[in-house]
KOLMAR-812110 format. One record per atom (N, C-alpha, C): x, y, z; residue number from 1; residue in one letter; atom name. Coordinates in Angstrom, 3 decimals, decimal comma. Layout:
X_Y_Z_NUM_a_CA
...
***
This chain:
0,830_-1,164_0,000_1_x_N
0,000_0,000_0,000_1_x_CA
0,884_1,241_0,000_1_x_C
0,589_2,137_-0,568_2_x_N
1,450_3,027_-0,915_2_x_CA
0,986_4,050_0,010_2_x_C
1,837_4,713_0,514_3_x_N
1,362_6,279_1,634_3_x_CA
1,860_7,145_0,802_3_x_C
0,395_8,369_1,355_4_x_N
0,416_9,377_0,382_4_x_CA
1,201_11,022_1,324_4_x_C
1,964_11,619_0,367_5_x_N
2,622_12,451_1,049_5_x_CA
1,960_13,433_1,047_5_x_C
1,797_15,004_2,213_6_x_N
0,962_15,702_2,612_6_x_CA
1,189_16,693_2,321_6_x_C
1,053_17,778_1,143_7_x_N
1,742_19,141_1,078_7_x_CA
1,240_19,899_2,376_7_x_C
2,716_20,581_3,267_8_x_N
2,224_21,431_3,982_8_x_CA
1,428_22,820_4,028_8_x_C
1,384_23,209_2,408_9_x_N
1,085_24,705_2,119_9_x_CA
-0,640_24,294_1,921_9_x_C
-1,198_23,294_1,929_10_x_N
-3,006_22,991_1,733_10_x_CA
-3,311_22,759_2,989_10_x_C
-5,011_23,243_3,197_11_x_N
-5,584_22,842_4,290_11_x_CA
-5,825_21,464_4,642_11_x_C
-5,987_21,067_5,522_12_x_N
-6,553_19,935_6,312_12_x_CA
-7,878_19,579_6,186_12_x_C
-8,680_19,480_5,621_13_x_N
-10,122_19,772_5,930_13_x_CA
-10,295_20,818_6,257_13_x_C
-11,069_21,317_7,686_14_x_N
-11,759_22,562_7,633_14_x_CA
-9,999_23,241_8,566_14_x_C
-9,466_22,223_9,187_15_x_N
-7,944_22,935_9,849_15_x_CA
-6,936_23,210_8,891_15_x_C
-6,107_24,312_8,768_16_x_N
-5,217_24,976_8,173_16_x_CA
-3,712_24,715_8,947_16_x_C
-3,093_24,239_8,430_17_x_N
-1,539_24,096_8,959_17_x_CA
-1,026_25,647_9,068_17_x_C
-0,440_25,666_10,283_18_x_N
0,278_26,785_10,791_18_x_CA
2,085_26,550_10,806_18_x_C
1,832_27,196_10,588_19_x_N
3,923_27,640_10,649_19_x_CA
4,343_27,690_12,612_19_x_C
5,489_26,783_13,022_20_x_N
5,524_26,815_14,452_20_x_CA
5,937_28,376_15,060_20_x_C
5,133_28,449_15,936_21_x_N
5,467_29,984_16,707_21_x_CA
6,392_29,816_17,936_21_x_C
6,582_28,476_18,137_22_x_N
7,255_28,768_19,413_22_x_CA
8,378_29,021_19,639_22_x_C
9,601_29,602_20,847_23_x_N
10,744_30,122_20,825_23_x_CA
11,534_29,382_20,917_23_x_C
12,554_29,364_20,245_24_x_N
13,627_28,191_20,233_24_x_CA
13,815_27,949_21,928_24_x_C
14,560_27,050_22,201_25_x_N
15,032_26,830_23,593_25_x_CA
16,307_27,831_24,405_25_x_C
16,916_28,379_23,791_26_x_N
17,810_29,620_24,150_26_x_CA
16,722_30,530_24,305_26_x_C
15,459_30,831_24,227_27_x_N
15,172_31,991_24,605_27_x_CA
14,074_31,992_25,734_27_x_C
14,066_30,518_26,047_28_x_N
13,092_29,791_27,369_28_x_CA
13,887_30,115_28,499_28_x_C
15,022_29,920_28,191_29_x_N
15,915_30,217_29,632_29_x_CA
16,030_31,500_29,903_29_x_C
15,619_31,423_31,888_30_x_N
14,917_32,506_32,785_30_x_CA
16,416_33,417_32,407_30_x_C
16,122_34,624_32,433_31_x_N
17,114_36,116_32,290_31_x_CA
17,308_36,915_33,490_31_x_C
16,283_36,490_34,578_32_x_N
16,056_37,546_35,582_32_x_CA
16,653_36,708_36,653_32_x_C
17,125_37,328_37,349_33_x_N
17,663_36,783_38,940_33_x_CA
16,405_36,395_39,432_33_x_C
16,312_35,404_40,780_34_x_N
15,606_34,696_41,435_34_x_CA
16,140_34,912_42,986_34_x_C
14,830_35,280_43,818_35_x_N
15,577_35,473_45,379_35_x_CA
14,810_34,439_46,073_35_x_C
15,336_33,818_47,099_36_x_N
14,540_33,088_47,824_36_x_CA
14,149_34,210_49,178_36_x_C
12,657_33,660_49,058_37_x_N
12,002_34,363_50,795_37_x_CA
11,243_33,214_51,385_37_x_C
11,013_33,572_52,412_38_x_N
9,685_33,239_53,235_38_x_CA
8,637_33,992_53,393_38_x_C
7,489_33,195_53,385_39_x_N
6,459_34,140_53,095_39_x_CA
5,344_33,774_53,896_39_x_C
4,717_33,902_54,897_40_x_N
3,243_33,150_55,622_40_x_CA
1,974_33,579_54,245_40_x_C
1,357_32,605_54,266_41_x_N
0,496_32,563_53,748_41_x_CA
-0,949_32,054_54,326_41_x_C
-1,694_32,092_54,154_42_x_N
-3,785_31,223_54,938_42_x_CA
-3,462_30,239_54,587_42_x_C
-3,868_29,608_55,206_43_x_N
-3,649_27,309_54,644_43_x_CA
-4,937_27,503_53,295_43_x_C
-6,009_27,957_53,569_44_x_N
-6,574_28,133_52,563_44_x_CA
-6,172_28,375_51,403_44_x_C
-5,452_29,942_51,337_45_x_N
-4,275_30,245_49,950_45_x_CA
-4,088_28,449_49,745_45_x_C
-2,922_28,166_50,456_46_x_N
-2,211_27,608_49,835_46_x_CA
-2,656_26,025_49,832_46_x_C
-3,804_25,474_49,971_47_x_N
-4,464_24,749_49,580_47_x_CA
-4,995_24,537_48,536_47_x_C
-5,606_26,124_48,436_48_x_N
-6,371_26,400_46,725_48_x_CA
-5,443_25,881_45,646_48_x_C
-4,041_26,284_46,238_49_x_N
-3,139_26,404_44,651_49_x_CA
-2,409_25,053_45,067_49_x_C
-2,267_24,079_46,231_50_x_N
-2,053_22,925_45,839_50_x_CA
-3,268_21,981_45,069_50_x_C
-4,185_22,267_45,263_51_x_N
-5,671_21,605_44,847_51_x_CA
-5,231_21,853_43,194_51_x_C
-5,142_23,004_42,995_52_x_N
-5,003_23,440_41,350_52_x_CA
-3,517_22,740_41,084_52_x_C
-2,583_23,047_41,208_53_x_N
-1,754_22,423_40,598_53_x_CA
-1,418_20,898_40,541_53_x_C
-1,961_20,041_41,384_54_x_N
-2,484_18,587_41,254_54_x_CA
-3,243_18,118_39,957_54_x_C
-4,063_19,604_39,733_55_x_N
-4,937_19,124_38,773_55_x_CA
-4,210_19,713_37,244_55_x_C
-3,882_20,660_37,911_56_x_N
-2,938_20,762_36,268_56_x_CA
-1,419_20,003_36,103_56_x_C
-0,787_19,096_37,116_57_x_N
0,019_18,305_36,995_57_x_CA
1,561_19,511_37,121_57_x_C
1,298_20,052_37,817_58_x_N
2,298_21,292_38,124_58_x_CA
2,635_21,302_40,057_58_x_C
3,649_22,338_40,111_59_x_N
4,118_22,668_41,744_59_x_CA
3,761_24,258_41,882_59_x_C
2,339_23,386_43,289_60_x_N
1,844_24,752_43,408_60_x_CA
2,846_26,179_43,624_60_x_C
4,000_25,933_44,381_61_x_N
5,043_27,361_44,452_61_x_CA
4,743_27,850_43,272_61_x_C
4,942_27,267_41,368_62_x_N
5,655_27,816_40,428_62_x_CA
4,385_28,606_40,480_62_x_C
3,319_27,843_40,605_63_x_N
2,023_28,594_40,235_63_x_CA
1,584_30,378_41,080_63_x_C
2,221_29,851_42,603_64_x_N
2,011_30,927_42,860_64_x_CA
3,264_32,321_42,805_64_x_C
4,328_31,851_42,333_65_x_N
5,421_32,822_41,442_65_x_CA
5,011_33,277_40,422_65_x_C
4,107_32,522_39,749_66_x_N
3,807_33,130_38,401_66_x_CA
2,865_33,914_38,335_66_x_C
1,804_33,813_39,549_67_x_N
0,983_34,764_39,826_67_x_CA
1,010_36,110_40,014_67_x_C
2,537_36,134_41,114_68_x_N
3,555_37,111_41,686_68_x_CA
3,815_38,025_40,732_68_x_C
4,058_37,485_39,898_69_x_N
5,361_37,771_38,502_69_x_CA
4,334_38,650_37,536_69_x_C
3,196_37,956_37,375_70_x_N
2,248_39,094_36,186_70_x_CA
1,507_39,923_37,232_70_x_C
1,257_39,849_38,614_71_x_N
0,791_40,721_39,419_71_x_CA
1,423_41,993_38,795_71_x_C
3,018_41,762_39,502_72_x_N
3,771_42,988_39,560_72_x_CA
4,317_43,112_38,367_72_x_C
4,392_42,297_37,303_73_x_N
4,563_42,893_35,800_73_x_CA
3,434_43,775_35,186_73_x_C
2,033_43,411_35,402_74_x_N
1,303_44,795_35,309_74_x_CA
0,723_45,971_36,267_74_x_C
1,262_45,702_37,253_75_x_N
1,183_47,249_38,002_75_x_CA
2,635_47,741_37,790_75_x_C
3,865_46,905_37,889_76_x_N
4,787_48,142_37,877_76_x_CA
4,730_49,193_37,255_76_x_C
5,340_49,887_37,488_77_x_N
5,825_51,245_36,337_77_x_CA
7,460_51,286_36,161_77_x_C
8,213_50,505_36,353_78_x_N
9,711_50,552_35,912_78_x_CA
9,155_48,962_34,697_78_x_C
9,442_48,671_33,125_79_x_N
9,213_48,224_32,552_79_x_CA
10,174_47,422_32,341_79_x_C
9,905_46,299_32,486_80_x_N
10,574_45,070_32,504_80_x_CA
11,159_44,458_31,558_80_x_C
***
């Protein structure tokens, strides 16, 4: 049986092949310094975001750094 080869420049049916957007791997790696703290938090907080990151297969900390991180990336005013 012979397999048939797929031009990438035609649609799929009703899906359209896209060109990859994502960033090579040199530009994944973090640029910014990292500090360690301590921080108290409500067991609640930090229940919520272990509950969530169980479910998204993640560590609740990153989740709540990343929260941190676009908090104060859109209120700052020194531009990042």
């Amino acid at each position: 049986m012979k397999e048939k080869m797929m031009d990438s420049s035609k649609p799929i049916g009703k899906m359209t092949r896209i060109n990859d957007f994502l960033p090579p791997p040199e530009e994944l790696i973090m640029s910014e310094e990292t500090v360690k703290i301590t921080i108290f938090l409500k067991k609640s907080s930090v229940d919520f975001f272990k509950h969530k990151a169980q479910e998204c297969h993640t560590k609740y900390q990153r989740m709540i750094r990343e929260l941190i991180d676009r908090y104060a990336s859109q209120y700052s005013s020194v531009k990042q």
